[in-house]
N, C-alpha and C positions, 0 to 999 in steps of 0.2 A: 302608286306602285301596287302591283298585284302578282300574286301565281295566278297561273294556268294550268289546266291539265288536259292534255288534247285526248277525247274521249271519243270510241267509235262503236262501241258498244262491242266490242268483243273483253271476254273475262280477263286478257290480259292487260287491255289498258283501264280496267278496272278497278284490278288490282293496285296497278301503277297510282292512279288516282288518290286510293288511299296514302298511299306514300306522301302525297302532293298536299292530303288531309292536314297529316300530323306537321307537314312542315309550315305551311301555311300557318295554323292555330299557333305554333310555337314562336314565328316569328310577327304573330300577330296582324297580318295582311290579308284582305279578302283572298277568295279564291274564285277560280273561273273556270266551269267546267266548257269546254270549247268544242262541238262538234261539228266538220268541213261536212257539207254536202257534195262530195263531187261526184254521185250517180252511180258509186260502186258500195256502199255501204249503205247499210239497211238503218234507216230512222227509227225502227220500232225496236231493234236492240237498241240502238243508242236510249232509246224514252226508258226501257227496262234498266237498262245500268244506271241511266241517271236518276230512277225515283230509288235505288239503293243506297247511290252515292249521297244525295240529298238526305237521306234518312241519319249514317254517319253523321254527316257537316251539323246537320240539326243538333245532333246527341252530342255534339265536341262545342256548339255554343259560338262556331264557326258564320262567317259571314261570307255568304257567296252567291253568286248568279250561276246561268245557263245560256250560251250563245249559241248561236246558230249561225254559221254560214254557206254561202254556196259557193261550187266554184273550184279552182285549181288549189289544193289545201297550200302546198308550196306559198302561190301567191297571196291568198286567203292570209295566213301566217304570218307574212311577212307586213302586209299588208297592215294587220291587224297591231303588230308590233310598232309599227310607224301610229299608229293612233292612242297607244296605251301602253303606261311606263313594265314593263313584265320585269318583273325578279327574277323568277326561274319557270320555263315550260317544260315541263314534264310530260314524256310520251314512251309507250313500251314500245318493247322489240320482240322478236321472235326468240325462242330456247336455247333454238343454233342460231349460229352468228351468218348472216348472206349478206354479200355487199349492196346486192339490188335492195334490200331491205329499206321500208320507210321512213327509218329511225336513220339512216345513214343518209338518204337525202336529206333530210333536217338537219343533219349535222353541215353538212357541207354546205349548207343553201346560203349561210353568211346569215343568217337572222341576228337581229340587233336586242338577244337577250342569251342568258346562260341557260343550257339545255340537260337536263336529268334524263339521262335514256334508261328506263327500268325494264332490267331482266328476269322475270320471276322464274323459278321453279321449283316454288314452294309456296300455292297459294294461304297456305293456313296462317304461315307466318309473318303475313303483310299485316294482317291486325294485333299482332301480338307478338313482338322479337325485345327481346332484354339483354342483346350482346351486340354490337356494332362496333364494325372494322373502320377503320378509314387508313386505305393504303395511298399514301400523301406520295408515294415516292421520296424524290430528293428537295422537295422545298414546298411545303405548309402552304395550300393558296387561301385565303381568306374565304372566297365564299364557300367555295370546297366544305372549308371547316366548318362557315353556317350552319350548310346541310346538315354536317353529320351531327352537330350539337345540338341542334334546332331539333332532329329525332328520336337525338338520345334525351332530351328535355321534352318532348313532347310523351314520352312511353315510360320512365323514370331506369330507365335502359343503363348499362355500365357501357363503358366506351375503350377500346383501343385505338391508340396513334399507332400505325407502322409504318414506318418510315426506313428509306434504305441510303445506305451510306455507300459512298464511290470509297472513301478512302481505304487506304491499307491498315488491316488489324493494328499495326506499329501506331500510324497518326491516331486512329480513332480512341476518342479520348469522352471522358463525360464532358470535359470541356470545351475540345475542337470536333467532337461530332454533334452530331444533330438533335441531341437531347438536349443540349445547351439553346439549340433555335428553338426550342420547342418550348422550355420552360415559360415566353409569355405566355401561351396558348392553354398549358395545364394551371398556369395560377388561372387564368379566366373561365376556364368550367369551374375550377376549384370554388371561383367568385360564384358561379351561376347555382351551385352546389352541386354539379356533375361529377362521378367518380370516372375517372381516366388514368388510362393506363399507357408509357411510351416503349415502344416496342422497337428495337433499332437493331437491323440487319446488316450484314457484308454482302451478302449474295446480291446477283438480278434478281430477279424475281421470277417462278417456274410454276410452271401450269398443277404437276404433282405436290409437288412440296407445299405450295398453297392451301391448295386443295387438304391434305392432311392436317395442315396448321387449322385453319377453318374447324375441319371437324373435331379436332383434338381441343380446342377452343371452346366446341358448342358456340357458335355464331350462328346467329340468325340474319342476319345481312351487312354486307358490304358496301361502303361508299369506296369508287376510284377514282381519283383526281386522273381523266383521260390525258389530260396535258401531259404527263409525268413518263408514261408509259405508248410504248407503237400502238397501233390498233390492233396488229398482229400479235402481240402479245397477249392485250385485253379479249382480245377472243377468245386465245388458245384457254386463257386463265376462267373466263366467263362459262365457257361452252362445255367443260371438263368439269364445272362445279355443278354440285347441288344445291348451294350458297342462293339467295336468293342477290342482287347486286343493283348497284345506280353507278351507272357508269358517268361522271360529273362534265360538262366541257364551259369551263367556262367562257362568258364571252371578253373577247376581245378587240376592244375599242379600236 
């Protein structure tokens, strides 16, 4: 089992990388920095990102390769996942959100691993965040929560749960809302010695309101459980922040 970090030498999946660093290290699994040769991206940025990258992985005591391939990255990808067990692939996206975007074809492609699409817009603070979100929506997915503990334990980071409840202010209860499903989850940071915090909502969830929470917050990035939320939302909510974000998809068997 291993991560991945699909790298093509531009600074945003560089950035993303690092992401890939601390999670990797935390959950103690090599990493694999992945560069597709399909004849549109330049080899010598890629060789500059990755003696950076490498320098990081070095200084975290991390274990990891460099691959190379040629070819359709699609297939390549897919390919590559049929020969090797992947935890999670990590790959940036662009600022704004495009459907044609190549983080959207990896989502849809069915690849047979869980996918971190990282949106930066805040390079400074991919090596250095001490607040993390993780908007779980209506049901805690396990690896989901990996990620975000695996980060917040890799940077010694505080953590919120936010999570949003369907029911009516009347049912929502400590007990029949969602802080009740949550409590395994905070005794086990609590185990790992993680400070966590659960944060439980009535509302949808709104591109503003977010957005001000975040900043009111002082957060340095976001995990989204993509499953939880439309894509149309995760857009409006992503594209609108200055929040730095990993948009999560898990895979499904």
């Amino acid at each position: 089992m291993r991560v991945v970090s699909l790298v093509n030498g531009s600074l945003l999946s560089e950035a993303a990388s690092v992401y890939a660093i601390s999670y990797a290290k935390s959950i103690e699994l090599p990493l694999t920095f992945l560069f597709v040769d399909n004849g549109l991206e330049s080899i010598e940025k890629f060789q500059s990102s990755l003696a950076t990258l490498e320098e990081i992985a070095e200084a975290s005591g991390l274990s990891f390769e460099a691959v190379i391939l040629k070819g359709d990255v699609i297939e390549q990808l897919k390919h590559f996942a049929q020969l090797y067990s992947i935890d999670t692939l990590f790959c940036a996206t662009r600022k704004q959100s495009n459907t044609h975007s190549f983080s959207e074809k990896i989502v849809r492609s069915g690849i047979e691993t869980a996918i971190a699409v990282v949106k930066v817009k805040n390079v400074s603070q991919v090596r250095s965040f001490h607040r993390v979100l993780l908007a779980a929506g209506e049901k805690i997915n396990p690896h989901c929560y990996l990620l975000w503990i695996a980060l917040i334990s890799a940077n010694q980071a505080r953590g919120k749960l936010y999570l949003q409840n369907s029911r009516t202010v009347k049912k929502a209860s400590s007990k029949s809302g969602l802080k009740y499903q949550a409590a395994p989850y905070v005794q086990l940071a609590g185990m790992l010695k993680q400070q966590v915090e659960v944060v439980q909502v009535l509302q949808p969830i709104n591109p503003s309101l977010m957005e001000s929470y975040l900043i009111e917050n002082d957060m340095d990035l976001v995990v989204y459980n993509a499953d939880s939320y439309s894509r149309k939302t995760l857009n409006q909510v992503t594209d609108q922040s200055c929040i730095n974000s990993i948009l999560f998809y898990p895979w499904k068997a």
